[in-house]
TORLUMDREN-788358 format. One record per residue (C-alpha): residue number from 1; residue in one letter; x, y, z. Coordinates in steps of 0.1 Angstrom, whole numbers, plus 5000, padded with zeros to 4 digits. Layout:
// residues N
+-----+-----+------+------+------+
!   n ! res !    x !    y !    z !
+-----+-----+------+------+------+
! NUM !   A !    X !    Y !    Z !
...
+-----+-----+------+------+------+
END
This chain:
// residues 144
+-----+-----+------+------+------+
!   n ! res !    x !    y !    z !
+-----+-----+------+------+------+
!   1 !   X ! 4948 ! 4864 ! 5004 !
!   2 !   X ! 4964 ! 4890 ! 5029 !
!   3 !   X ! 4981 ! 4921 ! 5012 !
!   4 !   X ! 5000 ! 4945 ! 5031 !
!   5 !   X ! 5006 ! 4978 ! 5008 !
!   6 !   X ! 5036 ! 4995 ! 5020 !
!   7 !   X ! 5052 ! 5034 ! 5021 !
!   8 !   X ! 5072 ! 5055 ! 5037 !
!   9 !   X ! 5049 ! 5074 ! 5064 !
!  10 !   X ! 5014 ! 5054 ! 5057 !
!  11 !   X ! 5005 ! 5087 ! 5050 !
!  12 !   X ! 5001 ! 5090 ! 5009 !
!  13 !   X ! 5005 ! 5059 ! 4988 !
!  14 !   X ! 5000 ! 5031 ! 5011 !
!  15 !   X ! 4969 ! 5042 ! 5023 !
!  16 !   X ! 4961 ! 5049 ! 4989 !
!  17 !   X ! 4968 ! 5012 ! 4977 !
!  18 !   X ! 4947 ! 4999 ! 5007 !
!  19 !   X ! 4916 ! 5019 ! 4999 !
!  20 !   X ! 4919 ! 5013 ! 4960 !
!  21 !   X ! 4925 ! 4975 ! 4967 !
!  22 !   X ! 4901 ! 4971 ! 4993 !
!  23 !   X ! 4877 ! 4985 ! 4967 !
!  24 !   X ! 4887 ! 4965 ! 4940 !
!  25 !   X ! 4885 ! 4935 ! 4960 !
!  26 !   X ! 4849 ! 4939 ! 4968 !
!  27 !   X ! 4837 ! 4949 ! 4934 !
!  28 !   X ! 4856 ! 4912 ! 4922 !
!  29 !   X ! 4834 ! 4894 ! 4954 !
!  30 !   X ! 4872 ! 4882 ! 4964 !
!  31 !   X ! 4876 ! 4874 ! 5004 !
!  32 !   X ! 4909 ! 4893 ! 5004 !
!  33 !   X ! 4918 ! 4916 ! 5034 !
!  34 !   X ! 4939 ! 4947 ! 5027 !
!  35 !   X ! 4960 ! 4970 ! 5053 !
!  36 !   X ! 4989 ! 4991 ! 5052 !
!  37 !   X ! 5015 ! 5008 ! 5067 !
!  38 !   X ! 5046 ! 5024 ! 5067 !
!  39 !   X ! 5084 ! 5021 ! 5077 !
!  40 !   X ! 5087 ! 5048 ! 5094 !
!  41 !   X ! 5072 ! 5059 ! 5123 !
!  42 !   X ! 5063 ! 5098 ! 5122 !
!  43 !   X ! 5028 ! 5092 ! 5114 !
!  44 !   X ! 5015 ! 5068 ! 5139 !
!  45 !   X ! 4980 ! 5070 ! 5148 !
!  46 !   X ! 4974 ! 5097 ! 5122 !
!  47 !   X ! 4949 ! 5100 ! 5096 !
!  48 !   X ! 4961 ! 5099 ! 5059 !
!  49 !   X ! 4977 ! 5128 ! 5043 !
!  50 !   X ! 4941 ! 5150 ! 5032 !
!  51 !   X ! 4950 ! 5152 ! 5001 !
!  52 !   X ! 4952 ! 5116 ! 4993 !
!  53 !   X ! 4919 ! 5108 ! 5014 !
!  54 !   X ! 4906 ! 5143 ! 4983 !
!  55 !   X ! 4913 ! 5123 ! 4953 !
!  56 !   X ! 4900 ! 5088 ! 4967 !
!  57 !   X ! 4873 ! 5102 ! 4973 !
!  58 !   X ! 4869 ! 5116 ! 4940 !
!  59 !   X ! 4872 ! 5082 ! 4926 !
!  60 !   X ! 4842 ! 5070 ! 4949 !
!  61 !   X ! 4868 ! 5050 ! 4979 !
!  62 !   X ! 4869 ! 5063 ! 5014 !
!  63 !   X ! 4905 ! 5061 ! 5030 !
!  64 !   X ! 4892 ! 5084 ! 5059 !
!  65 !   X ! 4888 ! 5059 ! 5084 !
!  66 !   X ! 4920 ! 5047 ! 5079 !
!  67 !   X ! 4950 ! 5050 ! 5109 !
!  68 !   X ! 4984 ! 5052 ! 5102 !
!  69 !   X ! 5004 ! 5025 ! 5115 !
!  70 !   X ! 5045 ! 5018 ! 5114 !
!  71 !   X ! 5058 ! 4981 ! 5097 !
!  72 !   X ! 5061 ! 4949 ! 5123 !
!  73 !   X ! 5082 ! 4922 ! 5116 !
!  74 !   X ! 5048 ! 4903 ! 5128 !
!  75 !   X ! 5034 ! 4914 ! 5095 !
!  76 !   X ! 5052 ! 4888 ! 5078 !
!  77 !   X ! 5037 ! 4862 ! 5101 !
!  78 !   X ! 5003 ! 4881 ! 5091 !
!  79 !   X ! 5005 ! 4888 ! 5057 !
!  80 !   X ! 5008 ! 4869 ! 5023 !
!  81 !   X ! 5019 ! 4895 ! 5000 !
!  82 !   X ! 5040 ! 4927 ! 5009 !
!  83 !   X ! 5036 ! 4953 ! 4980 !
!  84 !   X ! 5059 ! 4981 ! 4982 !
!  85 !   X ! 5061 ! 5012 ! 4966 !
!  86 !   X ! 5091 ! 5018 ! 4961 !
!  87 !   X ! 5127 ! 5003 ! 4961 !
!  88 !   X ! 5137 ! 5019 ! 4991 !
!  89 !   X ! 5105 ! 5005 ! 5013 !
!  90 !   X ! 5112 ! 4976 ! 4993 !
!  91 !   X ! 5152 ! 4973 ! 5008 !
!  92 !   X ! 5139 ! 4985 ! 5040 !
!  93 !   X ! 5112 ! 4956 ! 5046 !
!  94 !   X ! 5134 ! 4931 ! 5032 !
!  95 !   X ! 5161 ! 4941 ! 5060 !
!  96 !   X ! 5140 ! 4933 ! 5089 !
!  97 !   X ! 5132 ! 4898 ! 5071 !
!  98 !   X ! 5138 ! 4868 ! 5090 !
!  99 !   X ! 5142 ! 4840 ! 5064 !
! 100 !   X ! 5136 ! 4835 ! 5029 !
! 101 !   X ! 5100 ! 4829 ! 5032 !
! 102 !   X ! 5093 ! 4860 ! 5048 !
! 103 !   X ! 5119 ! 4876 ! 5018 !
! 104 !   X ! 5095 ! 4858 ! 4992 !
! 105 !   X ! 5064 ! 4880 ! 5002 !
! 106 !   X ! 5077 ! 4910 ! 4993 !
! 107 !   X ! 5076 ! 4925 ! 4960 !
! 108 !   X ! 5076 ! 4964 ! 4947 !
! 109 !   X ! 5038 ! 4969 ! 4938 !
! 110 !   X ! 5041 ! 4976 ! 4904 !
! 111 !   X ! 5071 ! 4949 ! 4897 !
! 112 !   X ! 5099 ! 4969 ! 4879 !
! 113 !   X ! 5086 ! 5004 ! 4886 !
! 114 !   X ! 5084 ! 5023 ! 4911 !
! 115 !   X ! 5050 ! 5044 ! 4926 !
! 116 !   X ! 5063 ! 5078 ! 4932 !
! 117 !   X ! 5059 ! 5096 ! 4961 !
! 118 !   X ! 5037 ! 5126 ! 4959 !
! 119 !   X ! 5039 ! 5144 ! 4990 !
! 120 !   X ! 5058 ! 5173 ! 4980 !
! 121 !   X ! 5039 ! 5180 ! 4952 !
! 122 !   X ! 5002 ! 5180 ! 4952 !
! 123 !   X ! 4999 ! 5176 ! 4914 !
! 124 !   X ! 5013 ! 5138 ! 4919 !
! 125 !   X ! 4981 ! 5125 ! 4937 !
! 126 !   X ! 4959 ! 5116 ! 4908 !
! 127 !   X ! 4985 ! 5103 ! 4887 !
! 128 !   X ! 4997 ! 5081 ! 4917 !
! 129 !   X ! 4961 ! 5071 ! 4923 !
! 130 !   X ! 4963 ! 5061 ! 4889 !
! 131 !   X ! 4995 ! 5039 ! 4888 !
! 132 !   X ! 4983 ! 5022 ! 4926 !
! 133 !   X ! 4949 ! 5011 ! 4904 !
! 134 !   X ! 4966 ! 4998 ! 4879 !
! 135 !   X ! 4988 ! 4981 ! 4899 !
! 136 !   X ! 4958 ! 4964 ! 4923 !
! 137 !   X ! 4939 ! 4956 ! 4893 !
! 138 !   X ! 4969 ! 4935 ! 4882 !
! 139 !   X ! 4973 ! 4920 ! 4913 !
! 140 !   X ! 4941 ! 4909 ! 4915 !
! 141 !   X ! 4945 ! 4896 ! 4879 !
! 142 !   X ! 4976 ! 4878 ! 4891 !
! 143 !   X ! 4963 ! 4861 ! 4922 !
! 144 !   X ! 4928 ! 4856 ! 4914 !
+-----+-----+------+------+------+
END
């Protein structure tokens, strides 16, 4: 399985979701590879937003090696599963679909609900870190 987690900047929750899945993943022995990145491009080549790399790391995952990247169309070729976080990625990535096979990979993370995004207010990061684990661990039930 292939999962690309997807945000806005690949700066805050998509970085998030690849680190908590990644860890997940390993802790279930599962032969999954995780990445993530954004639709826009602002944050290319940057590190994640330090304040989501602060509460991974409180919860033991390390998201500081991590590089921001911007969304390909390849990534449909590339990928099994596109997770979104929100409905606005989620319109955004289905857009640049090519067919209804690559519209059929893509999904909002957490089905119905959205992951908010906490950049503006730094209270938000361990209650998203919260809802992305939940929604990996549910994934993982899902798929596995």
């Amino acid at each position: 399985m292939k999962i690309l987690m997807i945000c806005l900047g690949n700066i805050c929750r998509s970085p998030l979701a690849e680190g908590i899945m990644q860890h997940l993943v390993h802790q279930a022995g599962l032969n999954w590879t995780v990445d993530s990145a954004g639709t826009g491009s602002w944050h290319v080549g940057e590190c994640p937003d330090h304040r989501s790399t602060a509460v991974a790391k409180g919860y033991g995952v390390d998201i500081s090696k991590q590089l921001c990247r911007q969304f390909s169309v390849n990534d449909f070729d590339e990928f099994d599963l596109l997770l979104t976080m929100d409905r606005n990625n989620l319109r955004d990535v289905l857009r640049l679909a090519r067919n209804d096979g690559d519209k059929a990979k893509v999904r909002l993370l957490l089905k119905n609900r959205e992951v908010p995004d906490p950049y503006y207010d730094s209270n938000q990061f361990d209650p998203v870190y919260k809802l992305i684990e939940n929604g990996c661990k549910a994934i993982i039930n899902e798929y596995h």
